[in-house]
N, C-alpha and C positions, 0 to 999 in steps of 0.2 A: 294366919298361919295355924291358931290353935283348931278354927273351925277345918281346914284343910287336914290337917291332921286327923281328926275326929273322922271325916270322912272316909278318909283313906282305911282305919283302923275297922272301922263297920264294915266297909268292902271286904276287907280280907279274913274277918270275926263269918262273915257271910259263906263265904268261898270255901272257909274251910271249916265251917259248921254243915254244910252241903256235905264236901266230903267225907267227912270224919259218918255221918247218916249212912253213906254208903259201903263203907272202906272198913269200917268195925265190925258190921255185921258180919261180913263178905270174911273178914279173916278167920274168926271167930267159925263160922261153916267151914272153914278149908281144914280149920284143925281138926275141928269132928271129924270130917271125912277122911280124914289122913289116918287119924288115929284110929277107927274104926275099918280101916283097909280100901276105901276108896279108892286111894295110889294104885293098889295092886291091882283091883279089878277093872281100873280103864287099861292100868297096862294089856292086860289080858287080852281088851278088848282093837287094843293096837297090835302087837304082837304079830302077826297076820299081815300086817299091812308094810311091816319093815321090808319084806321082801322085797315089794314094789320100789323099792326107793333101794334097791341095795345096801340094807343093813341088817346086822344080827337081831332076832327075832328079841333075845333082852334088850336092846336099845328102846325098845317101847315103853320100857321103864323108866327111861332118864327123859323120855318124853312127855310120859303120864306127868309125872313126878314136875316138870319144868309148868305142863299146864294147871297143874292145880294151884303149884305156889310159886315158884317165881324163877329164874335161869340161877342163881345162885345154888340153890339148892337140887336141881338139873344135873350140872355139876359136878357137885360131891357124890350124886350116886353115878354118874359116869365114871368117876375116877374109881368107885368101887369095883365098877364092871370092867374096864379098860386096859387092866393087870389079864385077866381070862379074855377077853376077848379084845386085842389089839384093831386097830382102825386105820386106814390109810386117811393122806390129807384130804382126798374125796371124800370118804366116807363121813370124815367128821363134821366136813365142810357142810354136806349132807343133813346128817344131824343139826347141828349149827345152825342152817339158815332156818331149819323145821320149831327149833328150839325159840329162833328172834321174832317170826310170826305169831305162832301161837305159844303163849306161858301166862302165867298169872290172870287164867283168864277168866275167875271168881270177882275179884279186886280190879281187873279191868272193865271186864264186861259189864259189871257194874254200874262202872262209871260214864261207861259209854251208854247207859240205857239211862241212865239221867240225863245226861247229853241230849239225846233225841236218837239214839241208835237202839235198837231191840236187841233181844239176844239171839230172837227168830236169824238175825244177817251177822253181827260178832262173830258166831259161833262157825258158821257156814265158810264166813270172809276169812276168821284167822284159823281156822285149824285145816277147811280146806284147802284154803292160800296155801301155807305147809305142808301140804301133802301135797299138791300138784309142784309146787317149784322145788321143792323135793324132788319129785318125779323127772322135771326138766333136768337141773342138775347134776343129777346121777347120769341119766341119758348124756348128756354134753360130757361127762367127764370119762365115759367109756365109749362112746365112737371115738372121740381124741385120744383115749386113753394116758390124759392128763392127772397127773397128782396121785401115784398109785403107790407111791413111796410110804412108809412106818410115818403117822403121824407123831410129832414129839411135843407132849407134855410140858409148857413152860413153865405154871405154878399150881400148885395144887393146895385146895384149903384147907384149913383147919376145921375136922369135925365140927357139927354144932351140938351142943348138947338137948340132949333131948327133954331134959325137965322143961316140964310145964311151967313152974317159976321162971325159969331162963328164959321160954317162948315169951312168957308176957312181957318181962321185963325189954325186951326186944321189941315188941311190938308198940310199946307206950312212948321209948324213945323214940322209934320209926315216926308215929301220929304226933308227937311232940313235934319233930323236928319240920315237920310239914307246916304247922302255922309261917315257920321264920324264914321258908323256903318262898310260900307262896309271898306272901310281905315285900318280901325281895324281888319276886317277880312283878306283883303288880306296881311297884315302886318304877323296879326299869320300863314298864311300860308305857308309865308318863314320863317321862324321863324322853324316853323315845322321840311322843308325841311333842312333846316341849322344843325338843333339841330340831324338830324337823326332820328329823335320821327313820320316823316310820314312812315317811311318801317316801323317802329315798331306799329302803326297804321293798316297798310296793313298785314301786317301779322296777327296780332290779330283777323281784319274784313275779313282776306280772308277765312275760311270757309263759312262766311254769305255772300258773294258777287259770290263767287264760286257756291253756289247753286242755285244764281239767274242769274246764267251764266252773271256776269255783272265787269269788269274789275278794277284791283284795282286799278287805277289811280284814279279812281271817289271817291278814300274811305274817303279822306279830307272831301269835298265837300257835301256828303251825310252826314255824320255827322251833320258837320256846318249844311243842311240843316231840319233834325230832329233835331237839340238842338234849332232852329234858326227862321225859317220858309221856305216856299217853294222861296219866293221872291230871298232872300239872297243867297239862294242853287242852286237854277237855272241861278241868276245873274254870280255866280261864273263860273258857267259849258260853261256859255258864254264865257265864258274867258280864259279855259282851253281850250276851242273848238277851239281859236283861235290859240294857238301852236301845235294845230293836235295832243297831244298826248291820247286826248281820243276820240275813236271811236264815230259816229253819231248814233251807236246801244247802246253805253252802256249811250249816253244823254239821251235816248229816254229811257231806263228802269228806270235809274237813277230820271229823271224828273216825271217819271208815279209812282215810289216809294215814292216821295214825294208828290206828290201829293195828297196820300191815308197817309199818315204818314209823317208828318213835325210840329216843333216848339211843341215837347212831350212833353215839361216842361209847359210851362207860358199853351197850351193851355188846358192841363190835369188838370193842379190846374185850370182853370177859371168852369171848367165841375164841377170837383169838389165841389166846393162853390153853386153848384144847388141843391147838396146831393148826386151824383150820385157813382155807385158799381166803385171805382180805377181797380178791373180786369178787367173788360167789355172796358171800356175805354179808359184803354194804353194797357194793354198787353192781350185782343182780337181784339184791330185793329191793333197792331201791328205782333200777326197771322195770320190776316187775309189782312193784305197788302202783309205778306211774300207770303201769298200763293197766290194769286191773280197775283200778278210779277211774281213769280215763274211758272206758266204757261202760263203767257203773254210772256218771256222767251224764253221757249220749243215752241212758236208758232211762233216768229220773228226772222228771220235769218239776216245779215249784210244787204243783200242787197232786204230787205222786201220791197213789196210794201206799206206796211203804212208807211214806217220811209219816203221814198223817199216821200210820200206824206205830208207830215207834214211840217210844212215854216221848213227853213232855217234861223239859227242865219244873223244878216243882214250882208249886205259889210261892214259896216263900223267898224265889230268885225276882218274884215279878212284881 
């Protein structure tokens, strides 16, 4: 028992000494760049493109704002905007899905390029994702001219303050609470294997993994990683990667699926609470990750030149 324990305790000491390598720095840059006006000037550089997707040219700002730090924070500067510039359910629904794609994608992308994903496809995969199902969207909701009603505001946050003391203290707890997060995840995933409940898993998920030519060893993992977030999902796949039983092809699909579709619960209900249409926002970007993997897929073979190019989980996973 005690050696099993010891075990276990090194695994997860592992997992999130990995992360914490990536997730620190990555915060730590977001803040500079926020503080120093970074926010503002991707805004700028969105702004432009709200049209295409039918929304007001500030919106680009609750977008900037979502990709640098996280939908939380997205949020509160929409609700600053949303008083002057009102939104129908499309509209926000709009926003919304552009929002669930691509956000936090310093502290993600990250993690996805430990993974075995580069930032060269991250970057391409989640913000252009969001802008073209964007694009769809909007399109679907004005030939139907569905959802054109006042979107209504369910809850709206409490500022955050803005000291730097307050930020850190925030962010220690955040990194704190991830050791007892992950613990508990790789805990249920023997638990899984013990009980029998992961082939009963794989089997269930192997037609949806099967189409996305993507291996069912990963089908834990992807779970966790859609019920969870991409961090936790990818953190794991690190650590599968390390007993070689799942391919560097099916990380590499596995991580880009999440990346377009991860943490569907907590972050569908936060879209939610802006007023936004529940179809559009879980289950057409969850169509629309199927299909987007599904020919990213049919287009990379085992030993593709993007996968070889993309980092390698580090040495000290192997």
């Amino acid at each position: 028992m005690f050696t099993t324990l010891k075990s276990l305790f090194l695994d997860v000491w592992r997992v999130y000494l990995t992360l914490l390598k990536v997730m620190v720095p990555a915060l730590i840059i977001v803040k500079i760049l926020d503080m120093i006006g970074g926010t503002q000037w991707l805004a700028k550089l969105l702004a432009p493109l709200m049209s295409q997707v039918g929304l007001p040219e500030e919106m680009g700002l609750v977008w900037a704002t979502a990709m640098l730090t996280n939908i939380y924070t997205g949020m509160a500067v929409y609700f600053d905007l949303a008083g002057d510039s009102p939104l129908t359910v499309a509209q926000v629904s709009v926003l919304g899905i552009m929002m669930l794609l691509a956000h936090a994608l310093p502290v993600e992308g990250a993690v996805a390029k430990l993974s075995g994903v580069s930032w060269r496809v991250t970057l391409p995969l989640r913000i252009g994702g969001g802008f073209i199902l964007g694009m769809i969207a909007n399109q679907v909701y004005q030939l139907g001219n569905w959802q054109q009603q006042p979107a209504v505001i369910v809850w709206q946050p409490t500022p955050a303050s803005s000291s730097l003391f307050d930020w850190t203290m925030a962010q220690l707890s955040m990194l704190f609470s991830i050791f007892f997060i992950i613990a508990a995840l790789m805990i249920l995933l023997r638990l899984l294997k013990w009980c029998g409940i992961e082939k009963l898993m794989q089997t269930l998920l192997s037609p949806f993994l099967k189409a996305l030519t993507i291996g069912k060893e990963t089908t834990n993992v992807c779970v966790i990683g859609l019920v969870l977030g991409l961090s936790f999902g990818a953190g794991l796949l690190i650590d599968e990667a390390r007993t070689g039983r799942i391919s560097k092809r099916d990380i590499f699909l596995a991580v880009c699926f999440l990346g377009l579709t991860h943490s569907i619960i907590e972050d569908t209900i936060l879209i939610l609470l802006l007023g936004a249409d529940l179809i559009a926002i879980l289950w057409g970007r969850l169509l629309f990750s199927f299909v987007v993997i599904a020919i990213l897929a049919r287009c990379i073979k085992q030993d593709s030149h993007a996968i070889h190019q993309s980092e390698q989980p580090p040495k000290a996973l192997s």
